[in-house]
C-alpha positions in Angstrom: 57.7 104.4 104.2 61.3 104.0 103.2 63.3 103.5 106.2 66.3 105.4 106.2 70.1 104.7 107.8 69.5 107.1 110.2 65.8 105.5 111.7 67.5 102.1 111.0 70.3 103.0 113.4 68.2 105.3 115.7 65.9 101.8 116.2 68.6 99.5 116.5 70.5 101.5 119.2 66.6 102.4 120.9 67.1 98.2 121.1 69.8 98.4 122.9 68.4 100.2 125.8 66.0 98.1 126.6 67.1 95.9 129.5 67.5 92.3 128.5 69.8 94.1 125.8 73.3 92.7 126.6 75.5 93.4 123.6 75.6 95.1 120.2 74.7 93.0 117.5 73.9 94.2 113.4 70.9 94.7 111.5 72.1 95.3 108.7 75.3 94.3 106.2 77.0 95.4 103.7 80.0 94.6 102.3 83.1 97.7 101.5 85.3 97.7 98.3 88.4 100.5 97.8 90.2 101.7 95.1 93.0 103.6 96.0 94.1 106.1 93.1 97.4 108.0 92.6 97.8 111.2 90.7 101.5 111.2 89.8 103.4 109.8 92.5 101.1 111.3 94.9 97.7 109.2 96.5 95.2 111.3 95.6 91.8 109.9 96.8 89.9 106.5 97.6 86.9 105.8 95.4 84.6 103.3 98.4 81.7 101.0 97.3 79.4 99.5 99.6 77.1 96.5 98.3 74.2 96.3 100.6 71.6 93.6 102.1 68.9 92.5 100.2 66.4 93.5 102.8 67.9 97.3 102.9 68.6 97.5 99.2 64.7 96.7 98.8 63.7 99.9 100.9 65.7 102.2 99.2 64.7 100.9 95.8 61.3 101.1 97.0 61.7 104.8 98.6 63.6 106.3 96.1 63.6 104.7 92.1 60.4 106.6 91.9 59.5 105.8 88.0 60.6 102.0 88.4 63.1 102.0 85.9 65.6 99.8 88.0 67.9 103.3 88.0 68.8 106.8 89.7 68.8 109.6 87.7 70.0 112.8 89.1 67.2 113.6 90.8 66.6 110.3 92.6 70.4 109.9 93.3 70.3 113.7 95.4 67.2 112.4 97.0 68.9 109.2 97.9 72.2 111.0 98.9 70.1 113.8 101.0 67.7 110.9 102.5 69.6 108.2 102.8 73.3 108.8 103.1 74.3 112.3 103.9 73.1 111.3 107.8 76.7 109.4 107.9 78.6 112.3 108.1 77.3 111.9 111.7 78.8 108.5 111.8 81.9 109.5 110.2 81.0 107.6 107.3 82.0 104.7 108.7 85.4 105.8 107.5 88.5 105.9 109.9 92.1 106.9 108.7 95.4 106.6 110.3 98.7 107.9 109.7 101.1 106.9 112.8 99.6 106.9 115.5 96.9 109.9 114.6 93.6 108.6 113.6 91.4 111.0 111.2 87.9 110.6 109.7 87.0 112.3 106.6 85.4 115.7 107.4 83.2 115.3 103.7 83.1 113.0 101.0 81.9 113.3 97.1 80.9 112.2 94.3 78.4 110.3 95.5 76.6 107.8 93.2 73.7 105.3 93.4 72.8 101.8 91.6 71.1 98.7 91.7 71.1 95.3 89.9 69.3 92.5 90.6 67.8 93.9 93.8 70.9 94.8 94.9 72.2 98.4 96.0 75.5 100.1 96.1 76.7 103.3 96.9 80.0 104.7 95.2 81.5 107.8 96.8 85.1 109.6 96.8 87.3 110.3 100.4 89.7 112.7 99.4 93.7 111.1 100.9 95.4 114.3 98.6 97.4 115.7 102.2 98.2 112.5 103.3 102.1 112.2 104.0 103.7 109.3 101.8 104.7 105.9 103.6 101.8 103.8 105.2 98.2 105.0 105.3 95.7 102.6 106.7 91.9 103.0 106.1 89.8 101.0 108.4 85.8 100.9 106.9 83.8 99.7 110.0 80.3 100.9 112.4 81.2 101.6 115.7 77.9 101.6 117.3 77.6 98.0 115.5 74.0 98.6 114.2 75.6 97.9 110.8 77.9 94.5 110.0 80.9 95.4 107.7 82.9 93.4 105.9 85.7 93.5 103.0 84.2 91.0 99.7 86.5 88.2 99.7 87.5 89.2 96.2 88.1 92.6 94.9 88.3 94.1 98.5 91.0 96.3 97.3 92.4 97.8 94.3 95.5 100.3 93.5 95.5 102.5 90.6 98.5 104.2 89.7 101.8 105.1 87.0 104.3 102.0 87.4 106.2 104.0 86.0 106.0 106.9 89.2 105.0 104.7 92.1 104.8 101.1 93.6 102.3 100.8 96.3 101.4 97.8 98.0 98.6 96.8 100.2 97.5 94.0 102.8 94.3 93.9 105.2 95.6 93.4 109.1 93.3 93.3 112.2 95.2 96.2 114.2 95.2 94.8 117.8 97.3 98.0 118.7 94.8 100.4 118.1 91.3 99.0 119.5 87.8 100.5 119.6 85.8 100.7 122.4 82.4 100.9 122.1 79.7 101.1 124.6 76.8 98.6 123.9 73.7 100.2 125.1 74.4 103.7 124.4 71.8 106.3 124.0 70.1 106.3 120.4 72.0 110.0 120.0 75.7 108.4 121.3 78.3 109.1 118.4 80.9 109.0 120.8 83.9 106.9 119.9 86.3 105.4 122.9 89.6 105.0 122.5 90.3 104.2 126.0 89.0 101.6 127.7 86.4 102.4 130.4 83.7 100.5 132.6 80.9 99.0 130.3 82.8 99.2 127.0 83.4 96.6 124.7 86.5 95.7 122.6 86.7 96.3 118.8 89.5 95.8 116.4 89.4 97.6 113.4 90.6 95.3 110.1 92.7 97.8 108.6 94.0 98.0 104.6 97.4 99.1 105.0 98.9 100.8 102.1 102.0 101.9 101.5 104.1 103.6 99.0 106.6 106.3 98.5 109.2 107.0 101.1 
């Protein structure tokens, strides 16, 4: 039976509890590519690819390419994004924005698309940054219950498309040791709660953030 994010997590937090369980640690990895995209002058959206584990990629292939054709068509893609995604939106998506000092998640995402080659999955969806103010948006891509390790490829992490001609962002990836995490190790398997103060028992994250700036 394919296992899904949500059992993964639900057993690696269950873990957690048990009492020789002293700190969070992942069990799964995946690595997070963005492309930020203007429209005009204006950031309109960030497209986000995750490239998953072998191990995980095999379960879902597995699960879900029913017919064996080493593809998703549309069916298979909703039943992967209905049984094996969509569950994030609990998680935040693993998607955490700030502008100043407010930090946002995205209350939905879209265009949600599945692949695989080689044995290897990736996801491909759309977070909508159209209201964001111009200046510095940063977009942090990270699991806070740490079930899940995340990590920026060392090449291609980021790329900007937009009109030269209408805009110059820029971008660089910072660990933000203004604006930590806290995150409480053995949690209950239904904790979704994120800290951002410090209390007794937590432990201290600090988001890598991809700052990008542009406009005023």
């Amino acid at each position: 039976m394919t296992i899904t994010i949500f059992r993964r997590t639900a057993l690696a937090l269950a873990l957690l509890t048990l009492p020789f369980a002293l700190f969070a640690h992942p069990h799964m990895y995946l690595s997070s590519a963005e492309e930020f995209v203007w429209k005009g002058a204006k950031l309109d959206g960030c497209w986000i690819e995750w490239t998953f584990d072998r191990f995980f990629s095999a379960d879902i292939i597995q699960g879900y390419d029913l017919n064996g054709d080493k593809a998703f068509d549309a069916a298979e893609t909703k039943a992967v994004y209905e049984g094996a995604f969509i569950n994030l939106k609990n998680y935040y998506y693993f998607t955490f924005i700030r502008q100043g000092k407010t930090r946002t998640n995205p209350p939905s995402v879209s265009r949600f698309t599945v692949r695989q080659k080689d044995g290897i999955l990736a996801y491909r969806f759309w977070v909508d940054l159209s209201k964001s103010a111009p200046g510095e948006l940063a977009l942090a891509v990270y699991d806070y219950t740490f079930f899940c390790d995340i990590a920026y490829p060392e090449k291609g992490a980021v790329a900007l498309t937009y009109d030269p001609a209408l805009v110059r962002p820029s971008y660089e990836i910072v660990e933000n040791k203004d604006y930590p995490v806290y995150y409480n190790p053995l949690g209950a398997i239904d904790d979704t709660t994120i800290y951002y103060e410090w209390k007794k028992g937590l432990q201290t994250f600090y988001p890598r953030e991809i700052r990008v700036r542009y406009g005023d």
